[in-house]
N, CA and C atoms as a LAMMPS dump frame, in Angstrom:
ITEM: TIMESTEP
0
ITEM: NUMBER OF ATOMS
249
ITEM: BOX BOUNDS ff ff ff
-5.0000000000000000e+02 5.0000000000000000e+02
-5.0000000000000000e+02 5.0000000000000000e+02
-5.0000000000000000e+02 5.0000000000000000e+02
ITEM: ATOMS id mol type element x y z
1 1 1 N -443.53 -184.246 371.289
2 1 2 C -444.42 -185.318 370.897
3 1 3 C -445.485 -185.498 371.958
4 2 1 N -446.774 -185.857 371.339
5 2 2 C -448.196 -185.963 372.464
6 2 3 C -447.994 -187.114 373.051
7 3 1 N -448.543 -187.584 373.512
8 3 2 C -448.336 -189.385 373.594
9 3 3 C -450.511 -189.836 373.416
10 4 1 N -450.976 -189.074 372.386
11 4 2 C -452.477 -188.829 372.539
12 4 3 C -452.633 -190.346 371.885
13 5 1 N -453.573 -191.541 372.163
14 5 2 C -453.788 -192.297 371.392
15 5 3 C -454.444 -192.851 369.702
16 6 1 N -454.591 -191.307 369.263
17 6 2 C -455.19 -190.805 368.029
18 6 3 C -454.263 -190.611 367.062
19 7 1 N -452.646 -190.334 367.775
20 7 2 C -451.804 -189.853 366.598
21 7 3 C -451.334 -191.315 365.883
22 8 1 N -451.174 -191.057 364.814
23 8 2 C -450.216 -192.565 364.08
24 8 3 C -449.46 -192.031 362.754
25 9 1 N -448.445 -193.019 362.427
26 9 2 C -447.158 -191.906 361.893
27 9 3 C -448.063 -192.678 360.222
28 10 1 N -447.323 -191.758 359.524
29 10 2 C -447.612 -192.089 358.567
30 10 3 C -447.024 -191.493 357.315
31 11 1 N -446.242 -192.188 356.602
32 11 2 C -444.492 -191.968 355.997
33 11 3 C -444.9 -191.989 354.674
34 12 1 N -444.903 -191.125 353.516
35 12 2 C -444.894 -190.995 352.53
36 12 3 C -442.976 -191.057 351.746
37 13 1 N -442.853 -191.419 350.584
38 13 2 C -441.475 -191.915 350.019
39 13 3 C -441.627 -190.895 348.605
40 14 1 N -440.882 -189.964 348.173
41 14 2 C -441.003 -189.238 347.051
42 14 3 C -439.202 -189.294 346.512
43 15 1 N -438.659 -189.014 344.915
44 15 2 C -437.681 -188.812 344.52
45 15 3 C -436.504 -188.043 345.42
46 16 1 N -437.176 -187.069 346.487
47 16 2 C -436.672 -186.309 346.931
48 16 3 C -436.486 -186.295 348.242
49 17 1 N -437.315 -187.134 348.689
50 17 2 C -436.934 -187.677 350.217
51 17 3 C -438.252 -188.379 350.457
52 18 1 N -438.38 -188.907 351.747
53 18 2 C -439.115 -189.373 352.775
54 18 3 C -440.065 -188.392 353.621
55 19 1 N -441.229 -187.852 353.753
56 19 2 C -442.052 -187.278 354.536
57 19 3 C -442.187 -188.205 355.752
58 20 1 N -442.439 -187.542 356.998
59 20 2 C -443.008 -188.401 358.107
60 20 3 C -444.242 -187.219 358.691
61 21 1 N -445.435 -187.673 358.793
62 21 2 C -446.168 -187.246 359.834
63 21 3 C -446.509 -187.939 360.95
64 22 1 N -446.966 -187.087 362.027
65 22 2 C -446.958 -187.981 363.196
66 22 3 C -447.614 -186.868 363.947
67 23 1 N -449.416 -187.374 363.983
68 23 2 C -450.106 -185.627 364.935
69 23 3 C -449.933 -185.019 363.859
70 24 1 N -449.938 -183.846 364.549
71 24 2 C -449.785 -182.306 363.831
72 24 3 C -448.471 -181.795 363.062
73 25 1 N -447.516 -182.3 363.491
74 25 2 C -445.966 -182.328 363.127
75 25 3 C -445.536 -183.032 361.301
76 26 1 N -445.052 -182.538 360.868
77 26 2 C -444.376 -183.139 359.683
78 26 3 C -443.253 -183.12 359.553
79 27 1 N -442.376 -183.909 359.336
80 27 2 C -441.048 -183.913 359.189
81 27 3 C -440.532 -184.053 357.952
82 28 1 N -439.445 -183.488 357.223
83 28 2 C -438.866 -183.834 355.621
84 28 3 C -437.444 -184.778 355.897
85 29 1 N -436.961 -185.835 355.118
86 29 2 C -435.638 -186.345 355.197
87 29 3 C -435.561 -186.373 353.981
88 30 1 N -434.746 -185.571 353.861
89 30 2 C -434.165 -185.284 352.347
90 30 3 C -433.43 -186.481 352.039
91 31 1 N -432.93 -186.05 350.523
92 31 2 C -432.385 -187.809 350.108
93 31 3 C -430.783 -187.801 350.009
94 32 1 N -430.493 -186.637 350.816
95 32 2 C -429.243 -186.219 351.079
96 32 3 C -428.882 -185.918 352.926
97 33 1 N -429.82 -186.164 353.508
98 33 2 C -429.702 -186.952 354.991
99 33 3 C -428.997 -187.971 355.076
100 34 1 N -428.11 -188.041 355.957
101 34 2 C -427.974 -189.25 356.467
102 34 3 C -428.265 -189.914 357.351
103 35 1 N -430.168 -189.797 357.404
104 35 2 C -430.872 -191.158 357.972
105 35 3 C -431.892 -191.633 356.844
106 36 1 N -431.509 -190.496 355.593
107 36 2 C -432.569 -191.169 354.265
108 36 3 C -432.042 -193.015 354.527
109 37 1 N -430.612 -193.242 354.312
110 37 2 C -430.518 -194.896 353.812
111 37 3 C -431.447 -195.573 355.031
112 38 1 N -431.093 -194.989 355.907
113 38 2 C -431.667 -195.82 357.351
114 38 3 C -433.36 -195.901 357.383
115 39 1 N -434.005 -194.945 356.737
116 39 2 C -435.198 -195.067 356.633
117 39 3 C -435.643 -195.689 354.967
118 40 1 N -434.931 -195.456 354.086
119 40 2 C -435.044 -196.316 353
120 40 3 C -434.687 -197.957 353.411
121 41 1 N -434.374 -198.116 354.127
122 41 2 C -433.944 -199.671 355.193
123 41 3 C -435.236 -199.87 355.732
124 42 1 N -435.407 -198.661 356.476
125 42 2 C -436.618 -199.182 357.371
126 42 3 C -438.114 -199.729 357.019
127 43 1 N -437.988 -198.952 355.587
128 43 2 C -439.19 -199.225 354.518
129 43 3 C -439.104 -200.784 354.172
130 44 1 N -438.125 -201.103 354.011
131 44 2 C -438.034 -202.477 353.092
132 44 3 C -438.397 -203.192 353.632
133 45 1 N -437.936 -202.719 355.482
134 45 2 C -438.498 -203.926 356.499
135 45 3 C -439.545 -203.808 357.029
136 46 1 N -439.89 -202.973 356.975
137 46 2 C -441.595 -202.59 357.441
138 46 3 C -441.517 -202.062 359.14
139 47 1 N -440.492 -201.627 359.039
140 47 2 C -439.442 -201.528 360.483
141 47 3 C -439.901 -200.02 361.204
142 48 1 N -440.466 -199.423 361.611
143 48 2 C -441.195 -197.941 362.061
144 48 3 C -440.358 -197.443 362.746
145 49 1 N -440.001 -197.975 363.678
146 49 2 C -439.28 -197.9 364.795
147 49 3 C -437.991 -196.633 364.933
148 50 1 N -437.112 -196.837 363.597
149 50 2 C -436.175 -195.925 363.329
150 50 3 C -436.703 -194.44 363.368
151 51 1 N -437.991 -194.752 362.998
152 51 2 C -438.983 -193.125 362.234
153 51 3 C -438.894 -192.54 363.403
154 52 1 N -440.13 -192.924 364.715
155 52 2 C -440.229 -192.365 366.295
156 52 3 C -439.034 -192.223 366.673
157 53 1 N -438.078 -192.976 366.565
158 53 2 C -436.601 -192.464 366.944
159 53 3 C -436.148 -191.063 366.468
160 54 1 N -435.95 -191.19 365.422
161 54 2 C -435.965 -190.056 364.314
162 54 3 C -436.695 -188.4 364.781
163 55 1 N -437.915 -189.097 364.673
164 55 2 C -439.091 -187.916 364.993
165 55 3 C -438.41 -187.483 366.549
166 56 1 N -438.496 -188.374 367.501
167 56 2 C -437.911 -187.983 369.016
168 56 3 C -436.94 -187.469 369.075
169 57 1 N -435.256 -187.501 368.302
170 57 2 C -434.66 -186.841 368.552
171 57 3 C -434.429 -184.93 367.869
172 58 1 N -435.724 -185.308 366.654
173 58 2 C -436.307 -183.469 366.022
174 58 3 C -436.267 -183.238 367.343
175 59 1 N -437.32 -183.675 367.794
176 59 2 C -438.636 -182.935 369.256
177 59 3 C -437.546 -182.996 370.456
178 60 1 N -436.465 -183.33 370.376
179 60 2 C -435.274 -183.036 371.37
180 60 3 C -435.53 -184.111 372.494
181 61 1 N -436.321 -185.04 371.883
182 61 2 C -436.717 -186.198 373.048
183 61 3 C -435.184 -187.241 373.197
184 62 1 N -434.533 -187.253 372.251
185 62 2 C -433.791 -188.566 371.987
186 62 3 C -433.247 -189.7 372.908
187 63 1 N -432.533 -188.837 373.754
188 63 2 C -432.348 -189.436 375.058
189 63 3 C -433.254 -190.29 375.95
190 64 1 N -434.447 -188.843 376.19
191 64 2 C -435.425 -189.624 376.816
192 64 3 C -436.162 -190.711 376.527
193 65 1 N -436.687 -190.69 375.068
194 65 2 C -437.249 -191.706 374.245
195 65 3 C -435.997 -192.775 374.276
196 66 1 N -435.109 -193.185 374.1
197 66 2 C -434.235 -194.218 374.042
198 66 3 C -434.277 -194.928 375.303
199 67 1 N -434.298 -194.158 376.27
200 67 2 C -434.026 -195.154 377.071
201 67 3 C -435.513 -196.011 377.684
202 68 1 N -436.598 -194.833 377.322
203 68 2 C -437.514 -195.257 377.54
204 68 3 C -438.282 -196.464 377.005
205 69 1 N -437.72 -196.739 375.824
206 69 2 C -437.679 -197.396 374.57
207 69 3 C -436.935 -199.094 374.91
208 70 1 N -435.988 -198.388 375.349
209 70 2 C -434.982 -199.769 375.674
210 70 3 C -435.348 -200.385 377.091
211 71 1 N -435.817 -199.62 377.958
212 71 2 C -436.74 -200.207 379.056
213 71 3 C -437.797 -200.879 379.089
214 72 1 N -438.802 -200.442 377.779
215 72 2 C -439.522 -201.215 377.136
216 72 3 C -439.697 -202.558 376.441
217 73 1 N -438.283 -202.477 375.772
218 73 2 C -437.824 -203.715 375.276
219 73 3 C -437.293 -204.812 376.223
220 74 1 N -436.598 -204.383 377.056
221 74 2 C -436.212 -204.872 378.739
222 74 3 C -437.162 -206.215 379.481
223 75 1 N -438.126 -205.021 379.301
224 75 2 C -439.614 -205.944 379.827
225 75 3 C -440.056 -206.492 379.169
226 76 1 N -439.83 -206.891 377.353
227 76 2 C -440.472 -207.846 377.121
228 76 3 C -439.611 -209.022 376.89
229 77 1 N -438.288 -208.432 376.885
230 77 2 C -437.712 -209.888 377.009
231 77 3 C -437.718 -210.671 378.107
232 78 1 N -437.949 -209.848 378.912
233 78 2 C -438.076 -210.432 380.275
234 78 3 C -439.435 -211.05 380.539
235 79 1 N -440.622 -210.902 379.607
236 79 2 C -441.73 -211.41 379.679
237 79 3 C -441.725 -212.98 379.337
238 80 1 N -440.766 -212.49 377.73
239 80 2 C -440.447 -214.191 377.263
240 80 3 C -439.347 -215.123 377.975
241 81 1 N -438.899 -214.4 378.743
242 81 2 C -438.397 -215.771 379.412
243 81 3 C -439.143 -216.337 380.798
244 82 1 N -440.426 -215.291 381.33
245 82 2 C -441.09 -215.765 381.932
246 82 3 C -441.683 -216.913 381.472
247 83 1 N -442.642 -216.794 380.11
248 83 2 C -443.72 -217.129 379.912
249 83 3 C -443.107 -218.642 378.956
């Protein structure tokens, strides 16, 4: 994955699965995956989040992205109990 500020994901929903693009990359989740329900979830909620997860652990990021992710989240809770 780039980290270029140009890329943005963008998830198409068909009978047959879920498309994700993201950049140059396309991904298929068939409707016989088991992260189709989790991203048929994620749709309902308007929830992205699962997708870059998703996409990061294709691109063999998973690890790295998670924690990077959860460090992220770290700091903003830690923002709101500053502020």
């Amino acid at each position: 994955m780039k980290n270029e500020s140009h890329e943005r994901l963008a998830v198409f929903r068909s009978e047959s699965g879920v498309t994700l693009s993201f950049g140059s990359n396309t991904y298929f989740i068939s409707s016989d995956d088991p992260f189709h329900n989790i991203a048929l979830k994620a749709l309902e909620q308007d929830d992205y989040i699962p997708f870059y997860v998703e996409i990061a652990k294709r691109e063999g990021l998973g690890p790295q992205f998670r924690d990077t992710l959860m460090a992220q989240i770290e700091n903003l809770s830690e923002d709101d109990v500053k502020g």
